[in-house]
C-alpha positions as CSV (number, residue, x, y, z in Angstrom):
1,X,0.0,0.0,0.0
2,X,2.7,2.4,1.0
3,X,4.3,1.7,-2.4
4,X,1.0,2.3,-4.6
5,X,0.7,5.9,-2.2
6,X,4.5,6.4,-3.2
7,X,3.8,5.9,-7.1
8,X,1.0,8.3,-6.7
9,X,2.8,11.1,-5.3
10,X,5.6,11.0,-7.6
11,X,3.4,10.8,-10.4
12,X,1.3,13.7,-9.3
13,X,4.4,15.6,-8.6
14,X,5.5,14.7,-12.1
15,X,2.8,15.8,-13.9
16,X,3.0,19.5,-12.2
17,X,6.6,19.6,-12.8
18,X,5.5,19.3,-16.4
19,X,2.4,21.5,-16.2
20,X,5.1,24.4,-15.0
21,X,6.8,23.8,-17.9
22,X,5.3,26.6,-20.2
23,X,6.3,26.5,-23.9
24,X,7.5,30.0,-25.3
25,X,4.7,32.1,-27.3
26,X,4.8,34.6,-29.8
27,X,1.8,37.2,-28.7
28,X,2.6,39.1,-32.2
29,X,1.4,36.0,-33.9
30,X,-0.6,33.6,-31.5
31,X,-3.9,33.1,-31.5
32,X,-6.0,32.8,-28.7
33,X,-6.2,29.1,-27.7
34,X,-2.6,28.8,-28.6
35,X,-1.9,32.1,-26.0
36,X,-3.6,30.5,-23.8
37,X,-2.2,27.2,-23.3
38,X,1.2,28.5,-23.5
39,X,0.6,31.2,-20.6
40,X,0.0,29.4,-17.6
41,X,-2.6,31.9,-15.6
42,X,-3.8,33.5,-18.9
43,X,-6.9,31.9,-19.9
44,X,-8.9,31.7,-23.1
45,X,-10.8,35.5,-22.6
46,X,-7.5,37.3,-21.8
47,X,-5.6,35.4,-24.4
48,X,-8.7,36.9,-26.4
49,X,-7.9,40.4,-25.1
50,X,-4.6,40.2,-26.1
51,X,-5.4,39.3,-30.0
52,X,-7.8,41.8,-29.6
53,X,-5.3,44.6,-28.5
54,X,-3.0,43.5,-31.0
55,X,-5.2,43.8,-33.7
56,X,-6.4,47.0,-32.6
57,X,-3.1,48.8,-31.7
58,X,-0.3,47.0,-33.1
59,X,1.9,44.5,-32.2
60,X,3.6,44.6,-28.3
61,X,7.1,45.7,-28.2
62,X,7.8,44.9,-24.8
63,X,6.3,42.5,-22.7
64,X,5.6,44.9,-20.4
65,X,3.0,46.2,-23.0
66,X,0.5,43.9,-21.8
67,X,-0.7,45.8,-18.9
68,X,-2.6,47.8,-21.5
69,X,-4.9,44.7,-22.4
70,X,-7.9,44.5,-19.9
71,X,-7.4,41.7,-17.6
72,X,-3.9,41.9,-17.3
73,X,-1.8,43.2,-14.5
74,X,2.0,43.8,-13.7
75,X,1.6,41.0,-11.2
76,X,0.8,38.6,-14.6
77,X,3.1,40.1,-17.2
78,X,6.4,39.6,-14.2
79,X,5.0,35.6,-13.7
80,X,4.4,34.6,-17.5
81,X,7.7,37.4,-18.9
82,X,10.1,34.2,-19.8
83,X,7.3,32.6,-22.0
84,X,6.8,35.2,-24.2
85,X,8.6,35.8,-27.3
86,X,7.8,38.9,-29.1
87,X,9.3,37.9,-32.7
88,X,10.0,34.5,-34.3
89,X,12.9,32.4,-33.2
90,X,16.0,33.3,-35.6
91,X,17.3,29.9,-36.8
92,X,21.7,29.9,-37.5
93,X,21.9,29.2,-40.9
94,X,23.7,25.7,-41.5
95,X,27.3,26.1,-42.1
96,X,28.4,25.7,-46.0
97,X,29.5,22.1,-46.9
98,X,33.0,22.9,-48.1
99,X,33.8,21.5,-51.4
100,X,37.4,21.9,-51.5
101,X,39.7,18.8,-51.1
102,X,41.4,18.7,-47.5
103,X,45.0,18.2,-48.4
104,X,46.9,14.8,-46.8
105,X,49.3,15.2,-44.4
């Protein structure tokens, strides 16, 4: 029994570990669902808000800029700031394949 309570835990403990784990978000090109399940504590009518602001005013420069959508506060912006992203990932280009010989030693 103690060993089936054990599992449980560390499932459960698991699973909120992974909850916390928020995946980054663009808010300049999100929609709402997709705002919403990224931004733990931002639910489907402020991730609304925000697509509504942004189609209204522009995209957000900072995230700080989110205190100007209804619903959201500074307390919110400060806890959900590392899972924004407020313009696509920039990917390295792959380097060139060189086609020049190596010379032998």
């Amino acid at each position: 029994m103690k060993n089936v309570i054990k599992k449980l835990v560390l499932c459960g403990l698991a699973v909120m570990s992974l909850d916390s784990l928020a995946t980054p978000v663009n808010i300049n090109t999100a929609d709402a669902k997709t705002i919403a399940d990224a931004l733990n504590g931002v639910g489907i009518k402020k991730a609304e808000a925000i697509v509504s602001y942004r189609k209204e005013h522009g995209p957000f420069k900072t995230p700080e800029d989110l205190v100007n959508v209804s619903g959201i506060g500074a307390k919110t912006v400060q806890k959900i700031k590392a899972d924004i992203l407020l313009e696509e990932a920039k990917v390295a280009p792959a380097p060139a394949a060189s086609t020049a010989k190596q010379a032998k030693p």
